[in-house]
C-alpha positions as CSV (number, residue, x, y, z in Angstrom):
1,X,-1.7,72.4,39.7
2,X,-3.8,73.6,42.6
3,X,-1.7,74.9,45.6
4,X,-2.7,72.5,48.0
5,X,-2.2,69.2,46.0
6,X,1.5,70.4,45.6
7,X,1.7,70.5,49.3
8,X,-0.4,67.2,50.0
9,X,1.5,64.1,51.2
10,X,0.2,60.3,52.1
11,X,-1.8,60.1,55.3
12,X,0.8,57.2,56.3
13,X,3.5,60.4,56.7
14,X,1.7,62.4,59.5
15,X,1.6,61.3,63.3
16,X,-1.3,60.9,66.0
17,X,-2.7,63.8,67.0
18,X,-3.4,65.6,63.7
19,X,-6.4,66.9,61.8
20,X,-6.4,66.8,58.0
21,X,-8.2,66.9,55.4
22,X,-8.4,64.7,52.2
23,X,-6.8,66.0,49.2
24,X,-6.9,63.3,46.6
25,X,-7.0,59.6,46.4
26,X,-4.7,57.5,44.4
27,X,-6.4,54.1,44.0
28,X,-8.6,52.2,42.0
29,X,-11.6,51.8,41.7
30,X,-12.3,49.0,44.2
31,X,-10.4,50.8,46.6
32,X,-12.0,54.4,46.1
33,X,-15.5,52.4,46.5
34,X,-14.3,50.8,49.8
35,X,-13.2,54.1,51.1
36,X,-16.0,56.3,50.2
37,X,-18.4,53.6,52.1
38,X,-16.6,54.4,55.0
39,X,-16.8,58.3,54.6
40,X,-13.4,59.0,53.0
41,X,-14.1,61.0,50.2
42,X,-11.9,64.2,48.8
43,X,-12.3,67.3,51.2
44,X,-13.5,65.3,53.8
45,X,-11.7,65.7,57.4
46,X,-10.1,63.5,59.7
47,X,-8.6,63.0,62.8
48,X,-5.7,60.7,63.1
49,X,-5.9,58.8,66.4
50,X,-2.9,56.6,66.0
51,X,-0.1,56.1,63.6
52,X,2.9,54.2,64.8
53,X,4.7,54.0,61.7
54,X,3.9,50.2,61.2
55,X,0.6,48.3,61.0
56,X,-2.6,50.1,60.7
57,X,-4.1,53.3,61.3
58,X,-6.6,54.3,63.2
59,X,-9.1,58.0,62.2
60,X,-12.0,59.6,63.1
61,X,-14.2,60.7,60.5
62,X,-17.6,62.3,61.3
63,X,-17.5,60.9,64.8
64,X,-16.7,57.3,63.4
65,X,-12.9,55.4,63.9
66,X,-12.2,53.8,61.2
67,X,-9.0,51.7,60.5
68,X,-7.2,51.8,57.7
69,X,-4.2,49.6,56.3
70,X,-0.7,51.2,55.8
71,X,-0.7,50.8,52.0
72,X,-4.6,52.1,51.6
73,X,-3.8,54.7,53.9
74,X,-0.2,55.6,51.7
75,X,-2.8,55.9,49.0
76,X,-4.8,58.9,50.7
77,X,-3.3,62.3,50.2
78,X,-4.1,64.9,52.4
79,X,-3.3,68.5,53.7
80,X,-3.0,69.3,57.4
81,X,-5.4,71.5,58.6
């Protein structure tokens, strides 16, 4: 197993504030679909702009916020950068 998917956790763990980038995806297929149309696809970066630890998050990605659900977004593994 590659290094950095050993030390990938969900993108629901990490606060506001922090840059990572996408590790894996753990979905289906509907969901994977849904993601990638909104530009979150593996390697890709993104900036968390809010995470409150309830509710919905909020990222950048490629200039774009986009707002993700809590359990979509516990789906998302990702490294900090």
């Amino acid at each position: 197993m590659d290094t950095t998917k050993k030390n990938a956790q969900p993108l629901c763990d990490f606060s506001a504030g922090k840059t990572v980038r996408v590790v894996s995806i753990d979905a289906g297929h509907s969901l994977k679909n849904r993601l990638a149309a909104m530009g979150v696809l593996t390697h890709s970066a993104l900036h968390i702009l809010r995470n409150e630890g309830a509710g919905r998050l909020i990222v950048t990605i490629k200039n774009s916020k986009v707002v993700l659900g809590r359990g979509a977004s516990c789906k998302i593994f990702v490294a900090e950068t």
